[in-house]
FIKOL-952647 format. One line per field, with one value per atom (N, C-alpha, C): z, y, x; residue in one letter; residue number from 0. Coordinates in Angstrom, 2 decimals, always signed. Each point is the difference from the previous one (the first is absolute). Layout:
BEGIN
w (Z  ...)
v (Y  ...)
u (X  ...)
r (A  ...)
k (NUM  ...)
! end
This chain:
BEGIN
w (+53.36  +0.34  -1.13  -1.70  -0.22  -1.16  +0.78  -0.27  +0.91  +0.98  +1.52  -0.64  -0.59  -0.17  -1.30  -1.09  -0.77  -0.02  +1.33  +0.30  +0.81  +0.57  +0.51  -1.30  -0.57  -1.14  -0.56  -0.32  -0.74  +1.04  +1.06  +1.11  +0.21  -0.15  -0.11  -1.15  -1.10  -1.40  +0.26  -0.12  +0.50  +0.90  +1.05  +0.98  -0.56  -1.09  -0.79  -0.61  -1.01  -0.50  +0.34  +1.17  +0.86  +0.61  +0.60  +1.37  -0.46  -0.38  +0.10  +1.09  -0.77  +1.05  +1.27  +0.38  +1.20  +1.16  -0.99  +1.60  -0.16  +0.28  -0.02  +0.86  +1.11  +0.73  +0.22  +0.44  +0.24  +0.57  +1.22  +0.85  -1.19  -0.72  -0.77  -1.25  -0.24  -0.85  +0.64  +1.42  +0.97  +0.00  +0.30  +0.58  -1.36  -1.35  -0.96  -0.83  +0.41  -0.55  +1.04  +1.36  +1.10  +1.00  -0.09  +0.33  +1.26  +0.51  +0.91  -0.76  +0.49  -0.57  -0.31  +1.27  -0.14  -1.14  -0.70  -1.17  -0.72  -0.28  -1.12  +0.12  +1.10  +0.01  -0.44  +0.20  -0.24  -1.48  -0.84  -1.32  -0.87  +0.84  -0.39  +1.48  +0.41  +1.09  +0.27  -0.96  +0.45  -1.51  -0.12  -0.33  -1.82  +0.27  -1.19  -0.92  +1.06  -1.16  -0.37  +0.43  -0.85  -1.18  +0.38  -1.17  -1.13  +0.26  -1.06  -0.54  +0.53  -0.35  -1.41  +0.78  -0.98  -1.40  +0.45  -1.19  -1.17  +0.64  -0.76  -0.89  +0.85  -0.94  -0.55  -0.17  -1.08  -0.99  +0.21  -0.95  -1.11  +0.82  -0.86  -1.00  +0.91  -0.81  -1.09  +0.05  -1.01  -1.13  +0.43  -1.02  -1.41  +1.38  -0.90  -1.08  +0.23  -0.63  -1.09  +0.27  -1.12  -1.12  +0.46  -0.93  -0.49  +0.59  -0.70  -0.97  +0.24  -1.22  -1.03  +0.49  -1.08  -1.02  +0.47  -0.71  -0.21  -0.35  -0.53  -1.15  -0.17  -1.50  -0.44  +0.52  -0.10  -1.24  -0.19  -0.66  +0.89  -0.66  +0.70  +0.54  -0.60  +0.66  +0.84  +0.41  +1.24  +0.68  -0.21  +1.65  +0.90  +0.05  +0.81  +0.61  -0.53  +0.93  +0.48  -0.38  +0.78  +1.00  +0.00  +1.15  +1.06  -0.08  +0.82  +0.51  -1.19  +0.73  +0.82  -0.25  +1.27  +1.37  +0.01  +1.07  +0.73  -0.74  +0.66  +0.76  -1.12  +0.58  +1.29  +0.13  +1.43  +0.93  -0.36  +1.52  +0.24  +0.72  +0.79  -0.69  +0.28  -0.27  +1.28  +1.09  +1.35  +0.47  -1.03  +0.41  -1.05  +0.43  -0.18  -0.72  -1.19  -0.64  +0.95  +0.82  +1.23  -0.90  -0.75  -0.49  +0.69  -0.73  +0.07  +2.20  +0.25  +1.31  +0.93  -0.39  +0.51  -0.51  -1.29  -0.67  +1.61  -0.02  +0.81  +1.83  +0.09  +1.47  +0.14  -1.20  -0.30  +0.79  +0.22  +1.07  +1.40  +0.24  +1.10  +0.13  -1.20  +0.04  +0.11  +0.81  -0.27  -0.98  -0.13  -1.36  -0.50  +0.53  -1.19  -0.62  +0.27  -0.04  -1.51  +0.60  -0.80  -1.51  +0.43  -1.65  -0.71  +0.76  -0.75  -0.44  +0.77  -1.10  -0.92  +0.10  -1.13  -1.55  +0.73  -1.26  -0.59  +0.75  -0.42  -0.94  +0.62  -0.73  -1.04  -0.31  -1.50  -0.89  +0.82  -1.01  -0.59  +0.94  -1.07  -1.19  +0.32  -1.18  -0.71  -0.03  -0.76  -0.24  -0.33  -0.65  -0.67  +0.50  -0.99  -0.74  +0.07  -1.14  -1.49  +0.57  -1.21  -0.91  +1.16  -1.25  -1.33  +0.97  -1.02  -0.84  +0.14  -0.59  -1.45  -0.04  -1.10  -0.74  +0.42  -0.87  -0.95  +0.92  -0.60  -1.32  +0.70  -1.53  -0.89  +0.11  -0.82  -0.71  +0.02  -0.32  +0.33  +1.04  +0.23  +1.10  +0.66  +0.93  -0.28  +0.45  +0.14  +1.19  +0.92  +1.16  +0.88  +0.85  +0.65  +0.86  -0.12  +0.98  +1.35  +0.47  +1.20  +1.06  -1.30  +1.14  -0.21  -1.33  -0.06  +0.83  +0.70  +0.30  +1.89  +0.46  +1.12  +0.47  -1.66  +0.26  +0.15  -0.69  +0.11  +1.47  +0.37  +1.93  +0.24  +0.30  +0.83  -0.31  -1.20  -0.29  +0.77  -0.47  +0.00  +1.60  +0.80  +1.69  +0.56  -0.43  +0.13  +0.18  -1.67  -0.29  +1.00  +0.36  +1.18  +1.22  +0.58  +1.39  -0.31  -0.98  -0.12  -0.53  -0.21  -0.34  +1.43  +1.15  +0.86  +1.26  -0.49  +0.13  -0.69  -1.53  -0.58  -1.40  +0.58  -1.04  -1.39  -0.47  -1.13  -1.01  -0.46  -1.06  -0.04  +0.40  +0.06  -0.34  +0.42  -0.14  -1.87  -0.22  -1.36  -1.07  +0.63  -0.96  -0.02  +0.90  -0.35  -0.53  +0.28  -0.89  -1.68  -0.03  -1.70  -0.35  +0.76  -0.46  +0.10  +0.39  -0.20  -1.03  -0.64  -0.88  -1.37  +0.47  -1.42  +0.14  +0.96  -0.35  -0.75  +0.83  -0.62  -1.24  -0.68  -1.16  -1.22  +0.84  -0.87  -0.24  +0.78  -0.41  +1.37  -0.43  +0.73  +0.91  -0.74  +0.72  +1.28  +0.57  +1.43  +0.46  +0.69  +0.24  +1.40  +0.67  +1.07  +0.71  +1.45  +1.06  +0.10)
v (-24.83  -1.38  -0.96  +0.30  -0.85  -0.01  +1.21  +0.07  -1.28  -0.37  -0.36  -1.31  -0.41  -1.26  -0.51  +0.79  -0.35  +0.18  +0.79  -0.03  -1.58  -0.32  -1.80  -1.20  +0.45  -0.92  +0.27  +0.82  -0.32  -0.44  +0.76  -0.43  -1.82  -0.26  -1.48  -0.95  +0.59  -0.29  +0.12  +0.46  +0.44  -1.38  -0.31  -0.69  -1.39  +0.08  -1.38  -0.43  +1.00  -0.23  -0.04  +0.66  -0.04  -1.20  -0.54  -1.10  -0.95  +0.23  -1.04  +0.43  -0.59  +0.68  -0.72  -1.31  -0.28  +0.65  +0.73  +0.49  +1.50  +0.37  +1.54  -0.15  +1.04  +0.34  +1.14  +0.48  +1.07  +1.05  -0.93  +0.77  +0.75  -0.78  +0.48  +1.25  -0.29  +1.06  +1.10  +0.13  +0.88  +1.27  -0.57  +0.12  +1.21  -0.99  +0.37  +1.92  -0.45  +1.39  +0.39  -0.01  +0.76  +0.05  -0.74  +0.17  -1.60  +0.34  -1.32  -1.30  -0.99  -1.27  +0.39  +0.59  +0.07  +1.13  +0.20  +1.06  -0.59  -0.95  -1.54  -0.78  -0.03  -1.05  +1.05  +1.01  +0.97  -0.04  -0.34  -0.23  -1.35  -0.68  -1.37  -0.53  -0.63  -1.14  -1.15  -0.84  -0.87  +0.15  -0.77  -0.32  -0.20  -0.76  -0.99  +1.30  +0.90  +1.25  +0.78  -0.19  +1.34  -1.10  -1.37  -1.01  +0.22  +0.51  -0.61  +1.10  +1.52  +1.08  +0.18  -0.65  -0.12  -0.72  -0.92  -1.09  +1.01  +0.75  +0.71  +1.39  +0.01  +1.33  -0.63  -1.51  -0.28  -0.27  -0.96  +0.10  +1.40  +0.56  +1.56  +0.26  -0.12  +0.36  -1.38  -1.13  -1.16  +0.79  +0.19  +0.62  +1.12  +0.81  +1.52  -0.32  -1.16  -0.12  -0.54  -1.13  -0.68  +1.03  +0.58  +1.02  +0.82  +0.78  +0.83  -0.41  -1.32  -0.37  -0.46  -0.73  -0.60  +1.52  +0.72  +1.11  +1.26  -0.26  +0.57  +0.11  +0.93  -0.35  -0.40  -1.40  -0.47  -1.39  -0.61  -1.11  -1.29  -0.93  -0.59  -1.26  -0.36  -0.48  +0.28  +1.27  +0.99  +0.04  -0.67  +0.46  -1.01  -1.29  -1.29  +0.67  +0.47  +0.65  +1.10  +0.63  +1.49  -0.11  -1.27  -0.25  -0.51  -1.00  -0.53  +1.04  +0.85  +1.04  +0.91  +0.56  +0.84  -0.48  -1.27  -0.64  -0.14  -0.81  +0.20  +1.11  +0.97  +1.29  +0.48  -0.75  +1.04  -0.97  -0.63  -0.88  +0.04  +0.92  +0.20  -0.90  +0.00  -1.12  -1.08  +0.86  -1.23  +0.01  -0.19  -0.01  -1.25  -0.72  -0.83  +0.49  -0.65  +0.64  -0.78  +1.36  -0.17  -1.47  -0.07  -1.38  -1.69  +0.45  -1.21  +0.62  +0.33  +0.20  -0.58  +0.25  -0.70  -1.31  -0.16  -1.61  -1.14  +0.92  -0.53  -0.04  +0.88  -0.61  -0.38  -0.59  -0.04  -1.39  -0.66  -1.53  +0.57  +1.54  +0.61  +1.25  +0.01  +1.18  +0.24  +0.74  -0.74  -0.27  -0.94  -0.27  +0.43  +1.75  +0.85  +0.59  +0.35  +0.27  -1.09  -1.25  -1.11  +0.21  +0.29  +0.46  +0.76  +1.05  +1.59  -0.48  -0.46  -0.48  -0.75  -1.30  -0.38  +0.56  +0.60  +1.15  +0.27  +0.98  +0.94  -0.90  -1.27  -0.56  -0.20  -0.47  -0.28  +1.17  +0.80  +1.27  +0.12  +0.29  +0.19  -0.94  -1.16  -0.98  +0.36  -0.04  +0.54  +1.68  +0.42  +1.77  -0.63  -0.57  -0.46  -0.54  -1.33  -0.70  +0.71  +1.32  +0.26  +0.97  +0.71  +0.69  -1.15  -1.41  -0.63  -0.62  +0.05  -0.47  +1.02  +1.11  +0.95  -0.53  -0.29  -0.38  -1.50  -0.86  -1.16  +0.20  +0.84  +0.41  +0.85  +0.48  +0.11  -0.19  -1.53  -0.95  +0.11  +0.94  +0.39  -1.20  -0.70  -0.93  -1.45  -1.06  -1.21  -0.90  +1.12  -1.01  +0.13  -1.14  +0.15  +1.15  +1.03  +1.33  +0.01  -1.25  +0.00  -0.30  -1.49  -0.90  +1.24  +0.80  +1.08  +0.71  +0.87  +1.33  -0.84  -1.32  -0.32  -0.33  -0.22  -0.47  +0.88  +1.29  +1.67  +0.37  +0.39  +0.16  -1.10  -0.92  -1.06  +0.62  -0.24  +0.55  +1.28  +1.11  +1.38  -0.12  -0.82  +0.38  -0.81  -0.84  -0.56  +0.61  +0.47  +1.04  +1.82  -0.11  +1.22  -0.14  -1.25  -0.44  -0.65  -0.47  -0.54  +1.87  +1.43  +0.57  +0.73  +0.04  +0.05  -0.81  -0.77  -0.71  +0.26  -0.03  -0.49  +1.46  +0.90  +1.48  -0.10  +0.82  +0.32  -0.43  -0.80  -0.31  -1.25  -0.35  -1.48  +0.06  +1.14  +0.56  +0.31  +1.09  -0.07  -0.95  -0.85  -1.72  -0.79  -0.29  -0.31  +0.63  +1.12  +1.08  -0.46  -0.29  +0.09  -1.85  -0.51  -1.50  +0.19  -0.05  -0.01  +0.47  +1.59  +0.72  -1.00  -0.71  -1.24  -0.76  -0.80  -0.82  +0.32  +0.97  +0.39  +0.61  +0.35  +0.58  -1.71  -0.69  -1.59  -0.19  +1.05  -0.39  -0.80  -0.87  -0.61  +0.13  +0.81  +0.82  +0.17  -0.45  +0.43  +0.94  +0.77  +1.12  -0.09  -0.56  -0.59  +1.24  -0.25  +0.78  +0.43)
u (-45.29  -0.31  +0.38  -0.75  +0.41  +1.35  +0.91  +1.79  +0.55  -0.64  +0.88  -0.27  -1.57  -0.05  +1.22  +0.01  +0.77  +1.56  +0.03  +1.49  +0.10  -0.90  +0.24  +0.48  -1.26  +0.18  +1.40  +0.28  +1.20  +1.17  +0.49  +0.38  +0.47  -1.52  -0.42  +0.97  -0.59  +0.49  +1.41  +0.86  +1.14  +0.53  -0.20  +0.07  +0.01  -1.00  -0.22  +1.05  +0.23  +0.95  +1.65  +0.55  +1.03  +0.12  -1.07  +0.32  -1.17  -0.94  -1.59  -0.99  -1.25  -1.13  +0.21  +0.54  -0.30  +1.00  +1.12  +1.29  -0.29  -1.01  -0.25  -1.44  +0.01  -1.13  -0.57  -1.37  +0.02  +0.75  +0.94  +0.55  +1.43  +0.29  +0.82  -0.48  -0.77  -0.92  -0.13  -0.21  -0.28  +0.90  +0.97  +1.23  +0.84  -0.38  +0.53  -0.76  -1.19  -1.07  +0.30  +0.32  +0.15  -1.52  -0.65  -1.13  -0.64  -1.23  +0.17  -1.03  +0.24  -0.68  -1.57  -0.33  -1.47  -0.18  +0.40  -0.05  -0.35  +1.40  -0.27  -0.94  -0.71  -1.11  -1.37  +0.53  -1.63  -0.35  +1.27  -0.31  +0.11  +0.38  -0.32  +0.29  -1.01  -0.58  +1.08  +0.46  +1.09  +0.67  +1.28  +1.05  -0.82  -0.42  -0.98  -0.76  -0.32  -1.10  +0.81  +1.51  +0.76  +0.48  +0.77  +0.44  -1.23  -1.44  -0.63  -0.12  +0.30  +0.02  +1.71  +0.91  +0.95  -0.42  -0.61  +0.17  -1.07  -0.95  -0.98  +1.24  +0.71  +0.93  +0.61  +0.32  +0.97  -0.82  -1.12  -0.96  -0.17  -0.31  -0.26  +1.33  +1.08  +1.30  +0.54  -0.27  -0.46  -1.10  -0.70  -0.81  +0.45  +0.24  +0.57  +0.91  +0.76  +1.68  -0.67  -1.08  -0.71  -0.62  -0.62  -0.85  +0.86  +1.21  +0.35  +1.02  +0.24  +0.95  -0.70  -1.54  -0.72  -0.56  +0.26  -0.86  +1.58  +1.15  +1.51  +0.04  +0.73  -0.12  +1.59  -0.05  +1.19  +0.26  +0.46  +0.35  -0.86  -0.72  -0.65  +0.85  +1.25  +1.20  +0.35  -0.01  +0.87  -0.81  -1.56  -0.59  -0.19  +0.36  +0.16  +1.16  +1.02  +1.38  +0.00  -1.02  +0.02  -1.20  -0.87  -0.45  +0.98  +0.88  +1.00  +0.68  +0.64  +1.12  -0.74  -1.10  -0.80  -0.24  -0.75  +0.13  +1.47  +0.58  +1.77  +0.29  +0.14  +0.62  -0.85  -0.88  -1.01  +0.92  +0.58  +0.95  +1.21  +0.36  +1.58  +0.97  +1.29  +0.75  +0.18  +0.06  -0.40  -1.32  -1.16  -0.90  -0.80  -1.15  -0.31  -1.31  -0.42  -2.01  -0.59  -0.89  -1.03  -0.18  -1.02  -1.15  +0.83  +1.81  +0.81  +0.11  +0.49  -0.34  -1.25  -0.87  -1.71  +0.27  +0.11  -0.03  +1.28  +0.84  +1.12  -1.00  -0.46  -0.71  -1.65  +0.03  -1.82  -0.55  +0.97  -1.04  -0.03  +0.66  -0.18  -1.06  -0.52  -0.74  -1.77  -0.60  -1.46  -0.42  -1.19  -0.65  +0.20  -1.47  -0.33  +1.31  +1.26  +1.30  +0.13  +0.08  +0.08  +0.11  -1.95  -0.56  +0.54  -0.01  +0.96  +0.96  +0.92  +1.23  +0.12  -1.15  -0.35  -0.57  -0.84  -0.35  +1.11  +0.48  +1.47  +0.58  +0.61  +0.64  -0.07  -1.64  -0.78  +0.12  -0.36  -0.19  +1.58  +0.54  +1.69  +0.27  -0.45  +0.22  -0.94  -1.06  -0.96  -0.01  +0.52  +0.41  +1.15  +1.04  +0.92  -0.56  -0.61  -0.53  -0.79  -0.81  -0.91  +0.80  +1.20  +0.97  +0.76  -0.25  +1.02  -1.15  -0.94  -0.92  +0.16  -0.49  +0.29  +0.84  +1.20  +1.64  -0.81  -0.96  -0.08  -1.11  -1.08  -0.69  +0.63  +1.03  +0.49  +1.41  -0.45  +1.31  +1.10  +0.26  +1.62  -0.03  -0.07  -0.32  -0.69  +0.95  -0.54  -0.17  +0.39  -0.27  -1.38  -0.09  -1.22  +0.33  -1.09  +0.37  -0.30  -0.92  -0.21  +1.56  +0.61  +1.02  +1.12  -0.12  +1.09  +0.22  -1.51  +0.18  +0.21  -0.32  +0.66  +1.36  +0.36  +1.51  +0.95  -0.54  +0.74  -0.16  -1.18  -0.11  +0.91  -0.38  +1.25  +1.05  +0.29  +1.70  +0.42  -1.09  +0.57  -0.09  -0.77  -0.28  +0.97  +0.63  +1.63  +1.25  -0.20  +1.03  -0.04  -0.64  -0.68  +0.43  +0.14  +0.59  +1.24  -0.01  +2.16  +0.28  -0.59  +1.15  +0.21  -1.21  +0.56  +1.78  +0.13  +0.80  +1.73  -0.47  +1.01  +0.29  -1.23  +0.26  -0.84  -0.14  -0.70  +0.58  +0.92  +0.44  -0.69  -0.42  -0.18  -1.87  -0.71  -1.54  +0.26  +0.92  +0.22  +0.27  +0.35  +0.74  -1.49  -0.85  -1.04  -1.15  -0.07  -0.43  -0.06  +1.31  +0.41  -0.29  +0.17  -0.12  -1.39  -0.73  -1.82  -0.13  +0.53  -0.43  +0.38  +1.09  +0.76  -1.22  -0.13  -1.04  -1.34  +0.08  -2.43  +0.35  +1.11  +0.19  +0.85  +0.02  +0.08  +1.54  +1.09  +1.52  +0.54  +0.57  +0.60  +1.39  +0.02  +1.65  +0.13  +1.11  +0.02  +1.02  +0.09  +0.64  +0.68  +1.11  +0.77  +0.39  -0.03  +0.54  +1.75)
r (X  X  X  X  X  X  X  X  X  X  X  X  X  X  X  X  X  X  X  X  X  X  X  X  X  X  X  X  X  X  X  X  X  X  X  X  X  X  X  X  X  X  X  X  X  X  X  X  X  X  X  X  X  X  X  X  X  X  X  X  X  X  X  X  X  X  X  X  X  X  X  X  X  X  X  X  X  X  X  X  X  X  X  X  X  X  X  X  X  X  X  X  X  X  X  X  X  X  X  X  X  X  X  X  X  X  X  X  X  X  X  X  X  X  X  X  X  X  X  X  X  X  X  X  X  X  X  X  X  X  X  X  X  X  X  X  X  X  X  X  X  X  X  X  X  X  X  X  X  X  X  X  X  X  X  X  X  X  X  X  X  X  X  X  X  X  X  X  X  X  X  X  X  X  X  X  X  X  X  X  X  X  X  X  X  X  X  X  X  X  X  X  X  X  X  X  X  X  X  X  X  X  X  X  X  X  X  X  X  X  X  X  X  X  X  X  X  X  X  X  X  X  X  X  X  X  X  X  X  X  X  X  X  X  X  X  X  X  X  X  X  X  X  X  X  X  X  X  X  X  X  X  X  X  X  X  X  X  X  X  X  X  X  X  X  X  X  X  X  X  X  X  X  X  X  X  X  X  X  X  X  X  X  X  X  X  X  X  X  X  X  X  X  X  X  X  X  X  X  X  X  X  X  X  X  X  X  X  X  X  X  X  X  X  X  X  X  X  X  X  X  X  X  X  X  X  X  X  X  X  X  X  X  X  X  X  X  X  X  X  X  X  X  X  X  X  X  X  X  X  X  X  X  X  X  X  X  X  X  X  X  X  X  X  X  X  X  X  X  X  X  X  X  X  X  X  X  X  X  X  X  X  X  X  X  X  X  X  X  X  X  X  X  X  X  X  X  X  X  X  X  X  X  X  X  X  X  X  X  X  X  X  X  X  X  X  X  X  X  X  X  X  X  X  X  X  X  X  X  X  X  X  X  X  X  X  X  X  X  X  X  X  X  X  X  X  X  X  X  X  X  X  X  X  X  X  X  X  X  X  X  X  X  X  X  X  X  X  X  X  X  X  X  X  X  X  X  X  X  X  X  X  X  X  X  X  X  X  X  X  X  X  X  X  X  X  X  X  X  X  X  X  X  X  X  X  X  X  X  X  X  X  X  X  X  X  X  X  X  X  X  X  X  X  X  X  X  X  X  X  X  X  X  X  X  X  X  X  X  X  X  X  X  X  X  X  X  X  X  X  X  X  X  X  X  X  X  X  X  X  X  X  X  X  X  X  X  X  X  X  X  X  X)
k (0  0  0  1  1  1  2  2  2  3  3  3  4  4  4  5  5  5  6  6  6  7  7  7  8  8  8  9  9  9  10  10  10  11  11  11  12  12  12  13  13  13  14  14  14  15  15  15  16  16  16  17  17  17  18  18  18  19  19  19  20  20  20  21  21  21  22  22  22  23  23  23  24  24  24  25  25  25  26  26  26  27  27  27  28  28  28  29  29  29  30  30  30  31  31  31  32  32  32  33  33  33  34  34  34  35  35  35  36  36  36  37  37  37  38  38  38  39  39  39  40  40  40  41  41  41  42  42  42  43  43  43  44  44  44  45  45  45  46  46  46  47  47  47  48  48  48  49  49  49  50  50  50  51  51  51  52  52  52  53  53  53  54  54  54  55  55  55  56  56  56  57  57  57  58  58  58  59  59  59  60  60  60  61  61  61  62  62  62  63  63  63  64  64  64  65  65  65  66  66  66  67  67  67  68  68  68  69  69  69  70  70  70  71  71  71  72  72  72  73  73  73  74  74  74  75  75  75  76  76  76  77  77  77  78  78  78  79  79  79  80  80  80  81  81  81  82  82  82  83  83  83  84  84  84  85  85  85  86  86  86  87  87  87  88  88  88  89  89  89  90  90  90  91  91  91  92  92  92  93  93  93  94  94  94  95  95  95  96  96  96  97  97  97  98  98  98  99  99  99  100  100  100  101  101  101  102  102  102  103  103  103  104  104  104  105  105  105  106  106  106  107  107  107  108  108  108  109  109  109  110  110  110  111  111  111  112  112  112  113  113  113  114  114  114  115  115  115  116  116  116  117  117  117  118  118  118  119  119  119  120  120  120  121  121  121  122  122  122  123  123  123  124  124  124  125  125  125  126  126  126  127  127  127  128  128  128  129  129  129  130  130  130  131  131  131  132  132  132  133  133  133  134  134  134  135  135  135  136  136  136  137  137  137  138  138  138  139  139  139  140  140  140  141  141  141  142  142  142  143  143  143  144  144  144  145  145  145  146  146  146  147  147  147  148  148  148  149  149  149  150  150  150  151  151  151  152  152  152  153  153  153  154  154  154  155  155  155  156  156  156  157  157  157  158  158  158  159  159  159  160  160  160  161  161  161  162  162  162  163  163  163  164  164  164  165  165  165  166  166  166  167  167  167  168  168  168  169  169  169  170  170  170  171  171  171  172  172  172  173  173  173  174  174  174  175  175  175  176  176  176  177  177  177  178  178  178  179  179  179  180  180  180  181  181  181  182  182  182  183  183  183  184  184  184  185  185  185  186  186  186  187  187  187  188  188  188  189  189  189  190  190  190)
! end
């Protein structure tokens, strides 16, 4: 039972990130596990209790990435980017980060939906922010880490949907111009 449920969820997740939560239905979920609607409803009731069931596994997986980098035994420079590059890498190259996916159909989504993604959202900026926070107590950093660690998501969730488009070279080029900036060089590095 609860294999079938978490074979939805991801299923789901999946779906999110391919197309968006609103062009995917049960009947398609169905179809896809091989199984009938009323299956899907036996484990989540409508549409809305599996979305909030997703948003709860990304949460969790927001988390994990947070903690296990905050606790690496890595360079405390390298872990604002090895939070980014983990997240990244969990997303296809024609595939979209579920969060930027929900953010993209959220004046369509229920409330409680709403919230979740709001959260989500916060929280990513906020896990970025306290890694960069570290860098600032310890002087390696002068910028405000809040407007920082939003301007990196924007960027990096930009650079995430133009490399669907236009290829990974272009995910790598901003990659490296952020890393110029939050490191104080001005250099720019051209396509």
């Amino acid at each position: 039972m609860e294999n079938r449920k978490s074979q939805i969820i991801e299923l789901a997740l999946r779906n999110i990130r391919e197309k968006g939560y609103l062009s995917f239905s049960y009947d398609d979920l169905a179809k896809e596990l091989g199984v009938t609607k009323a299956s899907i409803h036996y484990h989540f009731m409508k549409k809305e209790d599996l979305g909030l069931a997703v948003c709860t596994k990304l949460k969790e997986g927001l988390e994990k990435s947070y903690l296990n980098i905050d606790q690496a035994q890595i360079n405390s420079e390298d872990k604002p980017w090895e939070f980014i590059s983990r997240r990244a890498n969990q997303i296809g190259n024609n595939e979209v980060c579920p969060i930027s996916s929900l953010q993209a159909d959220y004046n369509f989504l229920p409330i409680a939906m709403q919230e979740s993604v709001q959260q989500l959202s916060q929280m990513e900026i906020d896990y970025l922010k306290k890694l960069l926070d570290v860098l600032k107590e310890e002087g390696k950093l002068t910028h405000d880490t809040g407007a920082l660690a939003a301007l990196l998501i924007s960027s990096i969730k930009g650079a995430l949907q133009y490399r669907r488009v236009v290829g990974e070279d272009l995910y790598s080029i901003v990659i490296d111009q952020l890393k110029l900036f939050v490191n104080g060089n001005d250099g720019v590095r051209t396509m």
